[in-house]
C-alpha positions as CSV (number, residue, x, y, z in Angstrom):
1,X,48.0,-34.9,-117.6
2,X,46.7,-38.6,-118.3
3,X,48.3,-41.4,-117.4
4,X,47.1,-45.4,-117.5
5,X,46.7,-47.3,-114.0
6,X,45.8,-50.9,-113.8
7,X,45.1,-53.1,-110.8
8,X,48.3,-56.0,-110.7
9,X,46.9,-59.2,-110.4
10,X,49.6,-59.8,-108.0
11,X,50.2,-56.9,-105.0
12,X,49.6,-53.1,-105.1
13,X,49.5,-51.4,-108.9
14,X,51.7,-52.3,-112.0
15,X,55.0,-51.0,-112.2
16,X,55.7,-51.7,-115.7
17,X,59.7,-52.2,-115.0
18,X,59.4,-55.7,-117.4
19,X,59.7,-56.4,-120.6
20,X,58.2,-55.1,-123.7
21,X,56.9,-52.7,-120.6
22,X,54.5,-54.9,-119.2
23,X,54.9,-55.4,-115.4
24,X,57.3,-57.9,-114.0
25,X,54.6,-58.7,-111.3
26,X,51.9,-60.1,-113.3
27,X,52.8,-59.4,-117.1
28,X,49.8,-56.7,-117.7
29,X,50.6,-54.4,-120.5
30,X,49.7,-50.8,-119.8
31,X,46.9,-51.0,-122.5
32,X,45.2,-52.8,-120.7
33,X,44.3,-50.1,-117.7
34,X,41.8,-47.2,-117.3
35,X,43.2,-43.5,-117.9
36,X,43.2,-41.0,-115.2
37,X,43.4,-37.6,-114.9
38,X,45.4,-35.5,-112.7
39,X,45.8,-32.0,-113.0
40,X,45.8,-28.9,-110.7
41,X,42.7,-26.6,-110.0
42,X,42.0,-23.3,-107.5
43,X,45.2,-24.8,-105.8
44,X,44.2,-28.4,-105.0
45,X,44.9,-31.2,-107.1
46,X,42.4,-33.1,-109.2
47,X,42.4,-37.2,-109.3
48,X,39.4,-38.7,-111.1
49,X,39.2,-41.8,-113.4
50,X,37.7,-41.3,-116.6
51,X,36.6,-44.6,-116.9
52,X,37.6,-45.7,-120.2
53,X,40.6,-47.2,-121.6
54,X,40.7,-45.1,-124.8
55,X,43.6,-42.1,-124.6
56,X,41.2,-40.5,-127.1
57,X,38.6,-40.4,-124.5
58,X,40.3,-40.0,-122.0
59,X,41.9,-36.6,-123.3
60,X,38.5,-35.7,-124.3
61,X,37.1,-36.2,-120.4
62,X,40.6,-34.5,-119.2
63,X,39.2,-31.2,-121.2
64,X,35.9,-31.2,-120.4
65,X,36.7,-31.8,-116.6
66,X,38.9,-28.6,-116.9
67,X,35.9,-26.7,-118.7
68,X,32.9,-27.4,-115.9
69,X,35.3,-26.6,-113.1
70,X,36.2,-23.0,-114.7
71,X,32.5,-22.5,-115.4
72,X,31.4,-23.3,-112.2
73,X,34.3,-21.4,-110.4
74,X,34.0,-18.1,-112.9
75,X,29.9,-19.0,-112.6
76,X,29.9,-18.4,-116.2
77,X,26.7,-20.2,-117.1
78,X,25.6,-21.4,-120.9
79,X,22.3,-19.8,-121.7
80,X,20.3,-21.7,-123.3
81,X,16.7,-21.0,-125.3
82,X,13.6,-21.3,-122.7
83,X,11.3,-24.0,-123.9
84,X,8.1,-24.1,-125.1
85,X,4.6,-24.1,-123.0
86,X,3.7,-27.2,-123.6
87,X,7.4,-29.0,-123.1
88,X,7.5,-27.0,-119.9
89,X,4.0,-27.7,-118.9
90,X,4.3,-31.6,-119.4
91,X,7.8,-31.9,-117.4
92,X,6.3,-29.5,-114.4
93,X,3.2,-31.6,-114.3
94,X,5.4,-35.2,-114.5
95,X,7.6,-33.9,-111.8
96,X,4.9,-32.6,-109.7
97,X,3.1,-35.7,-109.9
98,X,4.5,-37.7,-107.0
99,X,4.0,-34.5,-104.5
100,X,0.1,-34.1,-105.9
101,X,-3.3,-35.8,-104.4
102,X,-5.0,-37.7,-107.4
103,X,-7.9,-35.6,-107.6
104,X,-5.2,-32.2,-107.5
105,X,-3.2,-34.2,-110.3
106,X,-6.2,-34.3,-112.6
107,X,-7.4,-30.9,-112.3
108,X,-4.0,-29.8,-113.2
109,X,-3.9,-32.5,-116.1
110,X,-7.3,-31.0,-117.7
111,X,-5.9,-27.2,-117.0
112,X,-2.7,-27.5,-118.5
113,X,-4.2,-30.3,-121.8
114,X,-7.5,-28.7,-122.5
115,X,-7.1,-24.9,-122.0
116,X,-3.6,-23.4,-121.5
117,X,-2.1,-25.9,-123.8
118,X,-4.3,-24.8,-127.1
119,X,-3.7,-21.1,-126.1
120,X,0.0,-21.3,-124.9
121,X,1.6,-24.4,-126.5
122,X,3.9,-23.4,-129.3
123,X,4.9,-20.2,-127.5
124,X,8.3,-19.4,-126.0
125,X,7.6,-19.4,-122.2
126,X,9.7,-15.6,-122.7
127,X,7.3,-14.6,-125.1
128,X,4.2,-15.2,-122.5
129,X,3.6,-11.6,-121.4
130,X,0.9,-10.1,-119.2
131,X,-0.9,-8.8,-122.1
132,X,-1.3,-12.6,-123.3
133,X,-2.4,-13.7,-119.9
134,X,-5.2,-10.5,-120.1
135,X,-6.7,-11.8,-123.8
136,X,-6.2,-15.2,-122.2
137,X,-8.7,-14.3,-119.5
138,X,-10.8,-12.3,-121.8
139,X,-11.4,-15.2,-123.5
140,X,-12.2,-18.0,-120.7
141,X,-14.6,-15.7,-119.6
142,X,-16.6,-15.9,-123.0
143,X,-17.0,-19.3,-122.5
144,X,-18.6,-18.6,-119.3
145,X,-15.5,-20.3,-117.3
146,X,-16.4,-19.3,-113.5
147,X,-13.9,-17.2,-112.1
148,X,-12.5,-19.7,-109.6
149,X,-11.5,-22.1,-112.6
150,X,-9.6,-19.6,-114.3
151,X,-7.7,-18.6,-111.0
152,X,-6.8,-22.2,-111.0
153,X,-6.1,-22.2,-114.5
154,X,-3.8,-19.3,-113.5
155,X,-2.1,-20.7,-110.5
156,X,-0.9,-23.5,-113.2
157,X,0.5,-21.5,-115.3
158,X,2.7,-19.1,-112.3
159,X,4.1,-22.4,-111.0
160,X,5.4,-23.2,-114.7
161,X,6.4,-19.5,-115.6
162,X,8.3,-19.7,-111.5
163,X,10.3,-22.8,-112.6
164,X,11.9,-21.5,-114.9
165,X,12.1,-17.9,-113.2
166,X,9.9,-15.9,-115.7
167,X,7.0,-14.8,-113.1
168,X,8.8,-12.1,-111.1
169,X,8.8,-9.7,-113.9
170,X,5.3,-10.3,-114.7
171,X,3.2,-10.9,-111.3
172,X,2.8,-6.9,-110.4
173,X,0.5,-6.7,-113.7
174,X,-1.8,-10.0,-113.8
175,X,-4.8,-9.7,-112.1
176,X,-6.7,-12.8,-111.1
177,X,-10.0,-13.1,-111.3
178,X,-12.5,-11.8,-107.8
179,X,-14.1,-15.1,-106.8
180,X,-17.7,-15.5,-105.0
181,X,-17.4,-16.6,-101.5
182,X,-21.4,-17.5,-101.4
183,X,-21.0,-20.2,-104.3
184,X,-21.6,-22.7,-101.5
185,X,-25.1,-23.1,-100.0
186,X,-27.0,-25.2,-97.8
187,X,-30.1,-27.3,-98.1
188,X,-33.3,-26.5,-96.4
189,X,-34.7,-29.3,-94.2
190,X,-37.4,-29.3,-97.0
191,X,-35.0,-29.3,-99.7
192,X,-32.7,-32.4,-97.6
193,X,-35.6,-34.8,-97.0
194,X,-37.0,-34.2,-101.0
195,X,-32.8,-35.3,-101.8
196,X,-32.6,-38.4,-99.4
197,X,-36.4,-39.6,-100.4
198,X,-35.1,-39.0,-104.5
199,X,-32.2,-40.9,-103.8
200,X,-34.2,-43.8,-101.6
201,X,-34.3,-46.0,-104.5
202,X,-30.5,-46.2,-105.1
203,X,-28.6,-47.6,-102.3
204,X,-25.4,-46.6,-103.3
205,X,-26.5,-43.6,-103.8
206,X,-28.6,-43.2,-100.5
207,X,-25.9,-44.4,-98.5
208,X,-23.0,-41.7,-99.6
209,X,-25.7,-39.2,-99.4
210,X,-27.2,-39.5,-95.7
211,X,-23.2,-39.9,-94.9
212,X,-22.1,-36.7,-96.5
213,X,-25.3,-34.6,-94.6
214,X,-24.2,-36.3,-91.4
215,X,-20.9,-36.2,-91.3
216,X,-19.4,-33.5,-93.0
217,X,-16.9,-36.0,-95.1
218,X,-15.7,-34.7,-98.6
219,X,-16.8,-36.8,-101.7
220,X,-13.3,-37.9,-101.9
221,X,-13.1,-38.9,-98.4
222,X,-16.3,-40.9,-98.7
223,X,-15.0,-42.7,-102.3
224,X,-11.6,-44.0,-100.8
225,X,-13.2,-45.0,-97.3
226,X,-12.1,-48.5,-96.7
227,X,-13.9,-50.6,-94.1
228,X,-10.8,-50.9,-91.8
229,X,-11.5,-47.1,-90.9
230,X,-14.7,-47.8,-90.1
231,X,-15.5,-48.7,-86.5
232,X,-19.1,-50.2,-85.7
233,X,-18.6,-50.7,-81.8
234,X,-17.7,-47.2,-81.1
235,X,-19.7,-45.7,-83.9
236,X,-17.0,-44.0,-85.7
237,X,-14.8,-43.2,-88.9
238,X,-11.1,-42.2,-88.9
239,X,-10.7,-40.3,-92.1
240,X,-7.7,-41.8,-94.5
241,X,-5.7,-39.5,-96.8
242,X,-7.2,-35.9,-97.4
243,X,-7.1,-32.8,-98.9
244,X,-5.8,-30.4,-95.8
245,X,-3.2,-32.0,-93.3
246,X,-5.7,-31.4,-90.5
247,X,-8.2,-33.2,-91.9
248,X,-6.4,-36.5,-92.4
249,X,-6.5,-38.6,-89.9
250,X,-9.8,-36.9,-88.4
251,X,-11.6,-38.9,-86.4
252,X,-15.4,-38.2,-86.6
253,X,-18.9,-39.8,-84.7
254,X,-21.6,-41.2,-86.4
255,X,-24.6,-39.9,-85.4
256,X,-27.9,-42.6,-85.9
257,X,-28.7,-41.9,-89.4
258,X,-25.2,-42.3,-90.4
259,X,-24.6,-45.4,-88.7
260,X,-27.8,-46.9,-90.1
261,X,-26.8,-46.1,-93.6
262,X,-23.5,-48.2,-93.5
263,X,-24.7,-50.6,-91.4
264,X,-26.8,-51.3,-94.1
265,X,-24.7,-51.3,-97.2
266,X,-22.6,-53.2,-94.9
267,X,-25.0,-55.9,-95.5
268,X,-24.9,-56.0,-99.5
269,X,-21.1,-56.7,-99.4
270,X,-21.0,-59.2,-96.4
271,X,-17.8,-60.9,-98.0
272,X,-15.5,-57.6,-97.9
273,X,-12.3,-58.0,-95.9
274,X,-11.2,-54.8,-93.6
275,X,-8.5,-53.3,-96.6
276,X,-11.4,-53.1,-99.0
277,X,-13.2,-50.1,-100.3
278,X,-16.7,-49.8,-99.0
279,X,-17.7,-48.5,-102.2
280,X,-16.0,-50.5,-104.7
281,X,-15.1,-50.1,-108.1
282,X,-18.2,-51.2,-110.1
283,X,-18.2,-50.8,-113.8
284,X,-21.2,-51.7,-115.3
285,X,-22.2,-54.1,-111.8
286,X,-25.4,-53.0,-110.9
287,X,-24.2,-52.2,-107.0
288,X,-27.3,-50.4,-106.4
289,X,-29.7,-52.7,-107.3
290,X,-30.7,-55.7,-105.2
291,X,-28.6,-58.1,-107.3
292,X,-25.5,-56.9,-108.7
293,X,-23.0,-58.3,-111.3
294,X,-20.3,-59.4,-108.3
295,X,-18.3,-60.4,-110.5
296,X,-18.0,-56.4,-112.0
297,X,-16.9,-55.4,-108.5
298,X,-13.4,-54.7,-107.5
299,X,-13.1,-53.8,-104.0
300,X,-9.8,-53.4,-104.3
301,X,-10.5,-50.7,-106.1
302,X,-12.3,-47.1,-104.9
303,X,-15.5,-46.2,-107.2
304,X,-14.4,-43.9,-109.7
305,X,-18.0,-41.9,-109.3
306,X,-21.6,-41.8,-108.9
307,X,-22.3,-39.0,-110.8
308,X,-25.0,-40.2,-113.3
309,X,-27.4,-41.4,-110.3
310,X,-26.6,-38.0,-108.6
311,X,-27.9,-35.8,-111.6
312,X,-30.7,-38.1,-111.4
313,X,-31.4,-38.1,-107.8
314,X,-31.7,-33.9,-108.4
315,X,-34.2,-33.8,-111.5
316,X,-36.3,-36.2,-109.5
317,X,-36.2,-33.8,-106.3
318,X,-35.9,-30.8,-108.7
319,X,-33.0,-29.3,-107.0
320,X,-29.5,-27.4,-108.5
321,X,-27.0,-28.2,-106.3
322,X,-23.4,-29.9,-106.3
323,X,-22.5,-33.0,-103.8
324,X,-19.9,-30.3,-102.2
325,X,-23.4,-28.8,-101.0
326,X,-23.9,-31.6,-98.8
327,X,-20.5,-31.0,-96.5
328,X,-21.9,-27.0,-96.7
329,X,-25.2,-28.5,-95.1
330,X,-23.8,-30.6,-92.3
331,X,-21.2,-27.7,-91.6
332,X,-24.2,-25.3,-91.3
333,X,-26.7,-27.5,-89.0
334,X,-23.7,-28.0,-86.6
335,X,-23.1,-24.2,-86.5
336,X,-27.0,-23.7,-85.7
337,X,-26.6,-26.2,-83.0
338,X,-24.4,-23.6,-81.1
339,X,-21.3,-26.7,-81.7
340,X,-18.0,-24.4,-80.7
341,X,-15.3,-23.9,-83.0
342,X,-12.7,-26.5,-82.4
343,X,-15.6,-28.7,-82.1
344,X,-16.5,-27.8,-85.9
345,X,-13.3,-27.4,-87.2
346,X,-12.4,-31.3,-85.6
347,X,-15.1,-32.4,-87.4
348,X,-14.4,-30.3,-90.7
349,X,-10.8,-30.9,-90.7
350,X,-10.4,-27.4,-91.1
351,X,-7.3,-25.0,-89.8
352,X,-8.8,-21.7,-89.7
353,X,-12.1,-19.9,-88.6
354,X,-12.4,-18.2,-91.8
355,X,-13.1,-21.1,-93.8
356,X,-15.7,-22.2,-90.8
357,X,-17.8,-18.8,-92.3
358,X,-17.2,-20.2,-95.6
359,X,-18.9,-23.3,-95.2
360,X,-21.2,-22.2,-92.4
361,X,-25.2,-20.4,-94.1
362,X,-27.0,-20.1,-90.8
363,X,-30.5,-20.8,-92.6
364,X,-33.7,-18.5,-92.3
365,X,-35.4,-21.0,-90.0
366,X,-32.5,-20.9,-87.5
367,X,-32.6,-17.2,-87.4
368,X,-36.4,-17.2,-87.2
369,X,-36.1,-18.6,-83.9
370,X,-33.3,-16.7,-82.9
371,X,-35.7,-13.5,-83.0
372,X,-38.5,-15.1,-81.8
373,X,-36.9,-16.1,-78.5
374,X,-36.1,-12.8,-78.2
375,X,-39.7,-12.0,-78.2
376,X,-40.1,-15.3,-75.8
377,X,-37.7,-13.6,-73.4
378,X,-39.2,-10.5,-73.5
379,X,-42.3,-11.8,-72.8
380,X,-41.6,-14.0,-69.8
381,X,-39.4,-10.8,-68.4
382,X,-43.0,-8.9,-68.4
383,X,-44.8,-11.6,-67.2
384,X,-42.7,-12.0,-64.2
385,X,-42.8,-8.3,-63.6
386,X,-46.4,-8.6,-63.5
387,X,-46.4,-11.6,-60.7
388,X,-44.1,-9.6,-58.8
389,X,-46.7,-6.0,-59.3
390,X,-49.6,-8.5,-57.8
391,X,-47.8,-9.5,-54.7
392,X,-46.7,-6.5,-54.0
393,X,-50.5,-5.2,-54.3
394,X,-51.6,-8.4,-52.3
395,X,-49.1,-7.4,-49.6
396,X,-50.6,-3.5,-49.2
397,X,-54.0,-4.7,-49.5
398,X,-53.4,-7.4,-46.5
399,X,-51.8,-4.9,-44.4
C-alpha cells in the first residue's frame, strides 16, 4: 500500500481529523505530503519514502520496489547483451586509471587505442575467441612487434575479457608469447666512457646519464626527482613514488661521480625551492645550453623526456642501446664488486633474487680476472711450496 505523510507544522505528523480533511493542527491538506510505501516482504515489513508527492509515482516506485526485492531474493538476474571491445576497453581503462602509475596508464592507453582497439573494437566481447586472439598474434608478429609488447598487449586484453567474466573459458588455449630474458645488457667500461664523453656537451643530458650508471635509478625515478629528496650533506637520494613497492622510498648513496653531477646542475638552477623538479619541464628552453629560455621552464613540472639528445648522444658514440641499459650497467658493476644480495636488491629496489640475475651481465673482463687469479693462486701455492722444498734442503745440508 501507499499512503501520504506530511511533517505538521505544529507537533508530531498530520492527523487530518479537520475540515475539508486537512489537519486541525496546522491546516495542511494531505496533498501536500510525500507518499510512502509500506508493504510486507520475506516476512518483515517494508517502510521507505518514495520521495515524491505524485500517487502516479509513487505507485510506480511501490512496484518496482516489489520487483528488485523478488529478483534479488529469487537471484533471478536480467541478462543483458555484453558490450563491445572498445566500450569495454575505454570504461576498464577510466576505472583503472586512479589505481595505475602514469607511465603504466599510458602504455595501457597506446595498447588498448592503437592495436587492440582497430582489431577488436566493433566486436562482441562474446564473440572474442581464442582463435581471434591466435590470428591476432599472428599478425603483431608481422609487424615485428617484440614478444614482450604483445604479452602486454595481451595482459590488457585478459583484464577486460576478466571483468566481465569471459576469460575462464578461454585461458587454457591462448598462449603468450616466450620472452627473451637477455634483452637487457650492460655497457663495457669502453663502451660507458665513449656514452658519458658523447653526452659531455649536453648537461642535461650528462647529468641523468652519470646518475643512472651510478646509481641504479629508473628513468622515471630520475625524471620526477624533486630536490627535497635530495640530500647534499649526507650524500644521498631517497627515491619518491616507483614502480615496485620496495623500491619506493629507497634510500640510495651517491657515490663521487654522482654527487658531482648534481652538484653541478645544481648550479644552473640556483633559484629552485626544495618541492621543485630537478629536471624541469622545459619546452623549447634550451636547459642544456649555457643560457636557457627561464622563462620556458616550469619546475613545477617533471620533464616530459630527453629522448632526442639521447638518440643523439648514441650515433655520436655509435652505440644501440636503450636508457633502461644504464640501470642494467650499474646493477652489473655492483654484482662484480662481490656487493651481497640485500645490499643490491636495497639499492635496486628489487624483491626477489631472480630479477637480481635479470639485471646482473657479469662482463668478460670481470671473469677474465676471475680465471686469472686462479692462475695467480696457483702460482703463489707453488712458489711457496718451493721456499718451503729449499729450507728443508738448507736444513739437511746444515746438519
Amino acid at each position: 500500500m501507499i499512503y501520504q505523510r506530511i511533517q505538521c507544522r505544529g507537533k508530531g505528523w498530520c492527523n487530518r481529523k479537520g475540515p475539508d480533511r486537512t489537519c486541525s493542527k496546522c491546516g495542511q491538506r494531505p496533498s501536500d505530503g510525500i507518499w510512502w510505501m509500506r508493504f510486507r516482504f520475506a516476512g518483515r515489513f517494508v517502510h521507505e519514502s518514495t520521495r515524491t508527492k505524485s500517487k502516479t509515482l509513487a505507485r510506480d516506485a511501490e512496484r518496482q520496489r516489489r520487483r528488485e526485492l523478488e529478483t534479488k531474493w529469487n537471484r533471478v538476474e536480467r541478462r543483458a547483451l555484453p558490450p563491445t571491445f572498445e566500450r569495454a576497453a575505454s570504461a576498464w581503462l577510466e576505472t583503472e586509471k586512479p589505481h595505475l602509475a602514469e607511465r603504466t596508464y599510458e602504455i595501457y592507453d597506446v595498447a588498448i587505442r592503437c592495436h587492440l582497439t582497430p582489431a577488436f573494437g566493433p566486436r562482441l566481447l562474446c564473440d572474442i575467441g581464442a582463435d581471434t586472439i591466435a590470428s591476432y598474434q599472428a599478425r603483431r608478429k608481422g609487424t615485428s612487434a617484440s614478444a614482450r609488447t604483445i604479452n602486454k598487449e595481451l595482459q590488457v586484453l585478459r583484464q577486460i575479457l576478466k571483468r566481465h567474466k569471459l576469460w575462464a573459458n578461454l585461458q587454457g588455449d591462448i598462449k603468450f608469447e616466450r620472452e627473451h630474458s637477455d634483452i637487457g645488457k650492460a655497457l663495457s667500461r669502453e663502451e660507458e666512457k665513449s656514452l658519458l664523453a658523447a653526452c659531455g656537451s649536453n648537461a642535461l643530458l650528462n647529468a641523468v646519464v652519470t646518475l643512472a650508471l651510478n646509481t641504479a635509478l629508473r628513468k622515471n625515478e630520475i625524471r620526477t626527482l624533486r630536490w627535497s629528496q635530495i640530500d647534499f650533506e649526507k650524500r644521498m637520494v631517497t627515491v619518491g613514488r616507483s614502480k615496485t613497492q620496495a623500491g619506493t622510498g629507497r634510500v640510495i648513496p651517491l657515490n663521487q661521480p654522482a654527487f658531482d653531477a648534481l652538484v653541478k646542475w645544481a648550479g644552473r638552477l640556483v633559484e629552485s625551492n626544495a618541492e621543485d623538479y630537478a629536471f624541469p619541464a622545459c619546452e623549447a628552453a634550451g636547459i642544456e645550453r649555457e643560457r636557457p629560455d627561464r622563462e620556458r621552464i616550469d619546475p613545477s613540472r617533471p620533464i616530459k623526456s630527453w629522448r632526442s639528445a639521447w638518440r643523439a648522444a648514441l650515433k655520436r658514440a655509435k652505440l644501440q642501446l636503450r636508457f633502461h641499459d644504464l640501470r642494467h650497467t650499474c646493477i652489473t658493476k655492483l654484482a662484480e664488486s662481490q656487493a651481497s644480495e640485500q645490499t643490491l636488491m636495497a639499492i635496486a629496489g628489487h624483491v626477489s633474487r631472480s630479477m637480481i640475475e635479470h639485471y646482473s651481465h657479469i662482463r668478460m673482463d670481470a671473469k677474465r680476472r676471475a680465471t686469472d687469479a686462479i692462475v695467480e693462486g696457483s702460482v703463489n701455492q707453488n712458489v711457496n711450496q718451493l721456499s718451503a722444498s729449499d729450507s728443508n734442503v738448507a736444513a739437511k745440508s746444515l746438519n
